[in-house]
ROFITOR-219615 format. One record per atom (N, C-alpha, C): residue in one letter; atom name; x, y, z. Coordinates in steps of 0.05 Angstrom, whole numbers. Example, Ala and Ser with C-alpha at 12.3 -4.5 7.8 and 13.67 -1.06 7.14 Angstrom:
BEGIN
A | N | 264 | -114 | 156
A | CA | 246 | -90 | 156
A | C | 264 | -66 | 156
S | N | 257 | -45 | 142
S | CA | 273 | -21 | 143
S | C | 258 | 1 | 157
***
This chain:
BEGIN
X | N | -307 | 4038 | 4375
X | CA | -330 | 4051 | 4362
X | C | -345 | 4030 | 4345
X | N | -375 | 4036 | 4346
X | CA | -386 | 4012 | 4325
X | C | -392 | 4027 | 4308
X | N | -394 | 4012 | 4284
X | CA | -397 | 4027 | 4260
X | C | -422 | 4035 | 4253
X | N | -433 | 4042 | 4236
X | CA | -457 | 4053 | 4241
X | C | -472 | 4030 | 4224
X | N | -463 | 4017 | 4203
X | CA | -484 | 3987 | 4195
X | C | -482 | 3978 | 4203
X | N | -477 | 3971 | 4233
X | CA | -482 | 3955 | 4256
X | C | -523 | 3965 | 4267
X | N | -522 | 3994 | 4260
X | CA | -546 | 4007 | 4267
X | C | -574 | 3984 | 4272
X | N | -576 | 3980 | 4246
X | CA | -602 | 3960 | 4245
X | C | -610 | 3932 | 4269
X | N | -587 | 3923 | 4276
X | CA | -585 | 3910 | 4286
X | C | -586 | 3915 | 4323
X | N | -581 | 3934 | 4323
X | CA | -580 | 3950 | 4348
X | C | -595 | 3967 | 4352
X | N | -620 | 3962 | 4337
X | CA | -647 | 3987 | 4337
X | C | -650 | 4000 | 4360
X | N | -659 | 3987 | 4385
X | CA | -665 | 3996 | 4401
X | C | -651 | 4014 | 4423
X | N | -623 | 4018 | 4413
X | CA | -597 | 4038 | 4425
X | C | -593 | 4056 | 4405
X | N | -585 | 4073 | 4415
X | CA | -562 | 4101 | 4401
X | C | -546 | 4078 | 4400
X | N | -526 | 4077 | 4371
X | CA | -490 | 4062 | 4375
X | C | -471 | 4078 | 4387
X | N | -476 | 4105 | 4391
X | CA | -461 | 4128 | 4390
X | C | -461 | 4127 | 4417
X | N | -475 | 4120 | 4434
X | CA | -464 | 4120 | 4464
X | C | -464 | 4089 | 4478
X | N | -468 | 4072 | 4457
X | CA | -459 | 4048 | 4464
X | C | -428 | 4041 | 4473
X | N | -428 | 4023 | 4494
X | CA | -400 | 4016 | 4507
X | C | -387 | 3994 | 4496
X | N | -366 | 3984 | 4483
X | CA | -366 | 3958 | 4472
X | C | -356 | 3943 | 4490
X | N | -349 | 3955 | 4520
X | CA | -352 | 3931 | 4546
X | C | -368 | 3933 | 4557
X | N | -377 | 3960 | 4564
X | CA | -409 | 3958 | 4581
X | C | -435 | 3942 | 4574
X | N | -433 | 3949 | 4550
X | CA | -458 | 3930 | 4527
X | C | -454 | 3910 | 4517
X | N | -435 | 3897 | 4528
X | CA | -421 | 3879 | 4507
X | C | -442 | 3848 | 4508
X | N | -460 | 3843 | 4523
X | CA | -478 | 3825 | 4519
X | C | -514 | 3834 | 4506
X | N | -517 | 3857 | 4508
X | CA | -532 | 3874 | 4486
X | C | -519 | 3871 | 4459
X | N | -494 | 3876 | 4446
X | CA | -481 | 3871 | 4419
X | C | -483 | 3850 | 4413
X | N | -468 | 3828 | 4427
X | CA | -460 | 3804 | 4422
X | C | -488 | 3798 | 4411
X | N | -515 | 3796 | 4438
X | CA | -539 | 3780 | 4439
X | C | -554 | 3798 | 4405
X | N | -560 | 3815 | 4415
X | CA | -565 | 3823 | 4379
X | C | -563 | 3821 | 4350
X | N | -534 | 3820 | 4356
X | CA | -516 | 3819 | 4329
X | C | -524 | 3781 | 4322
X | N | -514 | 3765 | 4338
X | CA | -517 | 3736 | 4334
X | C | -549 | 3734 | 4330
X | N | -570 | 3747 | 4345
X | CA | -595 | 3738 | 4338
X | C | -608 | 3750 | 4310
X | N | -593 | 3775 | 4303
X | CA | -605 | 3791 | 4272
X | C | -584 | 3791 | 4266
X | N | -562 | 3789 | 4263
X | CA | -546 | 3806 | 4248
X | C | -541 | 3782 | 4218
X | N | -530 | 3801 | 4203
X | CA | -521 | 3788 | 4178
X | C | -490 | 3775 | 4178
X | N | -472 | 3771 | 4153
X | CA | -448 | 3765 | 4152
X | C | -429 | 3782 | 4161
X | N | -430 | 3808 | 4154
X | CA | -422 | 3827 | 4160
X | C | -416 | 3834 | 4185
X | N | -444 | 3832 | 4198
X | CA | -440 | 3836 | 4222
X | C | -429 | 3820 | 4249
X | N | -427 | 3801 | 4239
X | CA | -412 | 3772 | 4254
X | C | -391 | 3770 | 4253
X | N | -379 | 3784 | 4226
X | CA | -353 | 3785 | 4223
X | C | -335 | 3803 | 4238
X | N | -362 | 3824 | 4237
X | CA | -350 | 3846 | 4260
X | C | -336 | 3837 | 4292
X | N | -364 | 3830 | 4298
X | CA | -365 | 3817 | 4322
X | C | -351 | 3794 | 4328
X | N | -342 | 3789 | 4310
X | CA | -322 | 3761 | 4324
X | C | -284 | 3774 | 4310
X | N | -289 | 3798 | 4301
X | CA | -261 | 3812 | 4307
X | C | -254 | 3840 | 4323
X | N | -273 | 3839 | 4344
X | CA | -286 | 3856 | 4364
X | C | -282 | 3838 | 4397
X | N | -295 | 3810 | 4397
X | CA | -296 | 3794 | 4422
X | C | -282 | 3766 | 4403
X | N | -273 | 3757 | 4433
X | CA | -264 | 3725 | 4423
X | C | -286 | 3710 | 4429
X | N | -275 | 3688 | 4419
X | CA | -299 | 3668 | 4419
X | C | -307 | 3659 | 4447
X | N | -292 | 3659 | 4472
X | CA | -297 | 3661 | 4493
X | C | -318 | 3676 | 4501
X | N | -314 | 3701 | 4505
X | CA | -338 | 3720 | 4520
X | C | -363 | 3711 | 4498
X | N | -356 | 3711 | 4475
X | CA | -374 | 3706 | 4456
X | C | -395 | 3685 | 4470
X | N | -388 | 3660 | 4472
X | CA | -403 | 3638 | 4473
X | C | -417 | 3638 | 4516
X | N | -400 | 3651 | 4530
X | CA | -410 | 3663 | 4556
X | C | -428 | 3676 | 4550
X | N | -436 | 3691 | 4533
X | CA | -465 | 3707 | 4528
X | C | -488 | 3689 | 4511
X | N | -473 | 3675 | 4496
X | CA | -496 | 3654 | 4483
X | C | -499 | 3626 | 4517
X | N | -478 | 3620 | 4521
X | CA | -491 | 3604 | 4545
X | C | -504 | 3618 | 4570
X | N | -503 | 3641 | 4574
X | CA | -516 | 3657 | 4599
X | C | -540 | 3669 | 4586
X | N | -554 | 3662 | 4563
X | CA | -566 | 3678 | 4549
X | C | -593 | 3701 | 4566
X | N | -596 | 3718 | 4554
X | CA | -620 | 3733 | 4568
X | C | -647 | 3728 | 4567
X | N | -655 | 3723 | 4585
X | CA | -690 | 3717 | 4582
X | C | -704 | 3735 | 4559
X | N | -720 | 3716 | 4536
X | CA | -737 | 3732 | 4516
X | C | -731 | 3748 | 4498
X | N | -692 | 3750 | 4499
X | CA | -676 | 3760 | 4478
X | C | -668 | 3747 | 4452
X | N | -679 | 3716 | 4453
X | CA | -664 | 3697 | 4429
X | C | -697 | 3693 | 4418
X | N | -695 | 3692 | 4388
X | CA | -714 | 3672 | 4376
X | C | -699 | 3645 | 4378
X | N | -710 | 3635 | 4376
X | CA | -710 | 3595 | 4384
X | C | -691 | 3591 | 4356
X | N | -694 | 3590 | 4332
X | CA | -677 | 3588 | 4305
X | C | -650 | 3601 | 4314
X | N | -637 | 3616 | 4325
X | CA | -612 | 3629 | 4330
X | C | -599 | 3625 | 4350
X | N | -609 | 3620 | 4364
X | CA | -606 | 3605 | 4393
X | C | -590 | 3582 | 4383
X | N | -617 | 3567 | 4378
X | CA | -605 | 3533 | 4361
X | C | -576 | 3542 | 4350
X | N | -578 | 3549 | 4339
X | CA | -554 | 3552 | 4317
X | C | -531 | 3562 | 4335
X | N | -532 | 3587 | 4350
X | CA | -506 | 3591 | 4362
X | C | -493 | 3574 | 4384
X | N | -520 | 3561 | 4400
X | CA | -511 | 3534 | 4417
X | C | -498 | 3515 | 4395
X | N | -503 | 3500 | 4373
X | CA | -495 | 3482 | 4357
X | C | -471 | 3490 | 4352
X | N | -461 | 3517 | 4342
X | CA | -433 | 3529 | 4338
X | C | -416 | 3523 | 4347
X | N | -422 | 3532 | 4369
X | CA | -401 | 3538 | 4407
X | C | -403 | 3510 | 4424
X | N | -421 | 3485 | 4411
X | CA | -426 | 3466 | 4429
X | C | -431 | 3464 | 4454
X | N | -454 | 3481 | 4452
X | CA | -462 | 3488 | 4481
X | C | -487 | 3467 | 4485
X | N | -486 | 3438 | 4498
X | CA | -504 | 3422 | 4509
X | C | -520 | 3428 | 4532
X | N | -514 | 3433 | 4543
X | CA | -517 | 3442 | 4577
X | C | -546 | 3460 | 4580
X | N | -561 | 3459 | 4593
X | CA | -584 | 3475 | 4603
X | C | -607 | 3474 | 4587
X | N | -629 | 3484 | 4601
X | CA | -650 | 3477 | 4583
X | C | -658 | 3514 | 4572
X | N | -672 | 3514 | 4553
X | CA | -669 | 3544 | 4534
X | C | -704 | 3550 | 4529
X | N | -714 | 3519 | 4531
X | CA | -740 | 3523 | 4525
X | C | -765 | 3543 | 4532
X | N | -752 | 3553 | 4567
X | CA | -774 | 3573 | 4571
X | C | -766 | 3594 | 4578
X | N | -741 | 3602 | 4559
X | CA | -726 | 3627 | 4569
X | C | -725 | 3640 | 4542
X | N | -733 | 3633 | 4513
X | CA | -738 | 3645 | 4488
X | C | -759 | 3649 | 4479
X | N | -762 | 3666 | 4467
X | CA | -781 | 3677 | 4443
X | C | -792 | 3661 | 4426
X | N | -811 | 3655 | 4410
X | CA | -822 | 3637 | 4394
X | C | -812 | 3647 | 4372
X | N | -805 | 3629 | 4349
X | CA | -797 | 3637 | 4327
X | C | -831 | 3642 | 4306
***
């Protein structure tokens, strides 16, 4: 179940019929691009850092601002691929 101050961060879903495997790259990609402390904390005692960083390296076209991106590739040390015309402008 997600909790419900997860909400904000997941504006654009009901949480309440969210899947936390079906959706689980909708959560992940959300939560890492808005979410706060809280919510990261969630999310990384929810998924391991594995699937975790498979959704930051597979990322979704137009789903990342460029600032969060940066940062979760820098995390996870993800070098590999180019990001430049697959994000959002910050």
């Amino acid at each position: 179940m997600i909790p419900q101050y997860l909400q904000p961060f997941l504006w654009s879903s009901d949480i309440s019929k969210l899947d936390i495997r079906k959706n689980k790259k909708r959560i992940i990609t959300n939560i890492l691009n808005l979410g706060d402390r809280r919510a990261t904390d969630w999310l990384f005692g929810v998924y391991n850092k594995k699937e975790i960083k498979e959704v930051v390296s597979d990322f979704l076209p137009g789903e990342w601002n460029k600032k969060s991106l940066n940062f979760w590739r820098l995390f996870f040390g993800i070098t590999s691929g180019k990001i430049e015309t697959r994000i959002i402008p910050t």
